[in-house]
C-alpha positions in Angstrom: 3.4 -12.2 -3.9 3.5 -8.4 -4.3 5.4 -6.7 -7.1 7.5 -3.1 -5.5 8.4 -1.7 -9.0 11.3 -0.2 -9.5 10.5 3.9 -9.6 9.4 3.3 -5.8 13.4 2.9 -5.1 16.9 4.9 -5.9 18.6 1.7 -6.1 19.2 -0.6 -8.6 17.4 -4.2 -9.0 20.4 -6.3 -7.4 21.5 -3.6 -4.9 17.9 -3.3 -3.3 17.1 -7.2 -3.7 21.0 -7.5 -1.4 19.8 -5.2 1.1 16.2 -6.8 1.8 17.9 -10.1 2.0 19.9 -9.1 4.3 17.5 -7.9 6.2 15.8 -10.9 6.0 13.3 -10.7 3.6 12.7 -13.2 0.7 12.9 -11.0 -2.3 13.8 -12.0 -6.0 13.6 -9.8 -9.2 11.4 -9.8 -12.2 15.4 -9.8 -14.1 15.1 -13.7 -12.8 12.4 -14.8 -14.5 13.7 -13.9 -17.7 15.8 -16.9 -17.3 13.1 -19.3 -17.7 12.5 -20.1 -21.5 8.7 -19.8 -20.7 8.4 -16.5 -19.3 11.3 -14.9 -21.2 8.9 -13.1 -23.8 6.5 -12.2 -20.8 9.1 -11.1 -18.4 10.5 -8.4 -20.5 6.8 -7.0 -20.2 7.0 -7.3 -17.0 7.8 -3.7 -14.7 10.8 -4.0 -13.6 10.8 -4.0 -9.7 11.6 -6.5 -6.9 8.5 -9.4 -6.0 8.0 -10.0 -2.7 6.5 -13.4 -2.0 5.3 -13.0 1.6 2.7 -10.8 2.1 3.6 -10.2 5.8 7.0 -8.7 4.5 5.8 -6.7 2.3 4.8 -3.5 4.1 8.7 -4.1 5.5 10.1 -4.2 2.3 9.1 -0.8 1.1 9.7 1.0 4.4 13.3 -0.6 4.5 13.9 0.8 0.7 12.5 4.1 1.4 14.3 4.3 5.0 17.6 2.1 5.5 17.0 2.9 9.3 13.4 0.8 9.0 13.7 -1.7 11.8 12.8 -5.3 10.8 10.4 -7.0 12.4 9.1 -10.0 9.9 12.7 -11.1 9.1 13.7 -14.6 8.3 17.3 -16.0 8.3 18.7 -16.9 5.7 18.9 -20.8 6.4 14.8 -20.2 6.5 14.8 -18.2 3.4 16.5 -20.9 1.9 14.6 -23.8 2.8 11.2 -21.8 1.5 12.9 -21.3 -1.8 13.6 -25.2 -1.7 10.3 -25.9 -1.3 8.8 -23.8 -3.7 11.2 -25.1 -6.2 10.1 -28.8 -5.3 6.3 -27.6 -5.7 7.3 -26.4 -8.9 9.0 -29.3 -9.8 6.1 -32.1 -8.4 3.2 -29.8 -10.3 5.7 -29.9 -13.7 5.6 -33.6 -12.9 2.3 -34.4 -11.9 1.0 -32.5 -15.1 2.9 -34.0 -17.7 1.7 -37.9 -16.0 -1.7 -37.1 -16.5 -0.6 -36.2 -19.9 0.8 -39.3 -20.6 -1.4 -41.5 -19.4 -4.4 -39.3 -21.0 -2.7 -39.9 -24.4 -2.1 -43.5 -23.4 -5.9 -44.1 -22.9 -6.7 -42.4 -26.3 -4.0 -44.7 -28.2 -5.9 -47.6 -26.7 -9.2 -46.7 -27.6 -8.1 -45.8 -31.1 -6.5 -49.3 -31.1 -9.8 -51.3 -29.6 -11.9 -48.9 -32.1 -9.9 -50.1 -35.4 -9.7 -53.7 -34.0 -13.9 -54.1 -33.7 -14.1 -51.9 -36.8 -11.7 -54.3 -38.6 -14.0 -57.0 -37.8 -17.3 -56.0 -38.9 
């Protein structure tokens, strides 16, 4: 994922981030993680600019905004660019999930062996 701040382009965040898209290339911009309660304080340190999350359309990306002529050639459709924002939003959401099980079950174990340690320490 590569980061094309925002004084490499005369548009603005939204019009640049609609005009890769339709190009086909998977673009979103650092304004959207700033809706995430967890990166809100550290996206407004964030450069402003437009992240590009496949390398391969990088190099695409910044000849298109410097050149609306640039001819395409890593484009996606947009059903694709959909379904990859899909799965990244499932991985997301399985990691979230997968961490805060181990959690539980990591404060489960200790409960139990604070429970079995006051139990045998109760009996001596």
């Amino acid at each position: 994922m590569k980061l094309i701040d925002s004084t490499n382009f005369e548009y603005g965040l939204i019009e640049a981030k609609t005009r890769l898209r339709y190009h086909g290339i998977l673009a979103s911009t650092t304004d959207e993680f700033a809706n995430i309660p967890r990166y809100k304080t550290f996206a407004r340190e964030l450069k402003k600019g437009i992240w590009i999350p496949l390398e391969e359309q990088y190099i695409d990306a910044v000849m298109l905004l410097e050149n609306p002529n640039h001819k395409v050639t890593t484009g996606l459709t947009e059903e694709q660019m959909q379904e990859l924002e899909m799965l990244a939003k499932n991985s997301l959401f399985t990691t979230t999930a997968n961490f805060f099980n181990k959690l539980a079950k990591a404060i489960l174990l200790i409960f139990v062996l604070g429970m079995v340690a006051y139990v045998i320490s109760k009996q001596i």
